[in-house]
C-alpha positions, 0 to 999 in steps of 0.5 A: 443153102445153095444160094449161099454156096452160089455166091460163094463161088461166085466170089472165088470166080471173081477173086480168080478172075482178079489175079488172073488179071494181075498176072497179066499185068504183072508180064506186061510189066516183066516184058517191059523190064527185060525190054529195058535190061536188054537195052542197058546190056546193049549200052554197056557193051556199045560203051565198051567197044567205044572204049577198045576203039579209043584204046586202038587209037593210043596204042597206034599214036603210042606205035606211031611215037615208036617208030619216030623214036625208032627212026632217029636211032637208026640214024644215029647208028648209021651216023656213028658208023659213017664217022667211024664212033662205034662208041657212039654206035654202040651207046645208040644201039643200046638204046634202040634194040629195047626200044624194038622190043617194045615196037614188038610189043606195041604192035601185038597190043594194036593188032589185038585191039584192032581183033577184039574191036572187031569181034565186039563189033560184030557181036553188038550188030547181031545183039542189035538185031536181036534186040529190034526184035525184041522190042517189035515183039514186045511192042505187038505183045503189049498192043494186042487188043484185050480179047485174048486176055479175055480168053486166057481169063476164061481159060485160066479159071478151073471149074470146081466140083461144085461148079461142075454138079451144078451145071450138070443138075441145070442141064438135066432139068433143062433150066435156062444158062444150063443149054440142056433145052438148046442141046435137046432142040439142036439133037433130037435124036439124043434126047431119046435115048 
């Protein structure tokens, strides 16, 4: 009866020791699938400062395009004015305050995504950063030798009552594996009393 009930426990240890080990390959995989989040996230916000930069260069051709437009109409004010058409000046002028206005508006927009430019920029190089130590810590995580596995098995594995009283009757009968004969040769002194 005891043999059967020995081999029953040795069966639960194994299968223990088994989804131990498939939970520690199962982290490896999880710390290889944020590792690859990570990265896409860092892609896609590189990709979005690729895109404010590209937007900083339209919003300057588009300002740099105002203030030639903007340039000839002041001319042709300054022209009307010198022959004495203010007629012309006037239709001149109607056409060159909006046009300001939306210089106005066009420098804000720049000066914006020149700001938020910048701000992706230093938030992508700390990310960066960050992300590099990830990846070393992953790196060394999943390149540790197989020893400390080995004691997150033993570790991970409770003893059962069973276990435990059995233990306890080999140590007391000094039977081998028991080391109750080991502790007894070790502590002399203890085995008296």
């Amino acid at each position: 009866m005891s043999l059967r009930l020995f081999e029953r426990m040795t069966t639960l240890v194994k299968a223990d020791a088994h989804g131990v080990l498939d939970a520690l390959e199962e982290r490896s995989l999880l710390l290889r699938q944020h590792l690859r989040d990570a990265e896409l996230a860092l892609q896609r916000k590189r990709a979005r400062l690729e895109g404010r930069a590209r937007e900083e260069e339209r919003l300057a051709e588009a300002l740099r395009r105002q203030d030639e437009e903007l340039g000839r109409l002041e001319e042709d004010v300054a022209l009307a004015l010198s022959g004495g058409r203010d007629d012309l000046a006037r239709f001149a002028l109607r056409r060159l305050l909006p046009r300001r206005r939306e210089r106005e508006a066009l420098a804000a927009a720049l000066a914006d995504a020149r700001e938020e430019r910048a701000r992706l920029a230093q938030q992508l190089a700390g990310q960066e950063r960050a992300f590099e130590e990830l990846r070393s810590r992953v790196r060394a995580r999943l390149a540790a030798p197989e020893a400390p596995r080995e004691e997150a098995l033993g570790a991970a594995i409770p003893a059962d009552d069973q276990e435990v009283e059995i233990e306890l009757l080999r140590r007391r009968q000094g039977l081998p594996g028991g080391g109750g004969a080991q502790r007894a040769a070790a502590q002399p002194g203890e085995a008296s009393r």
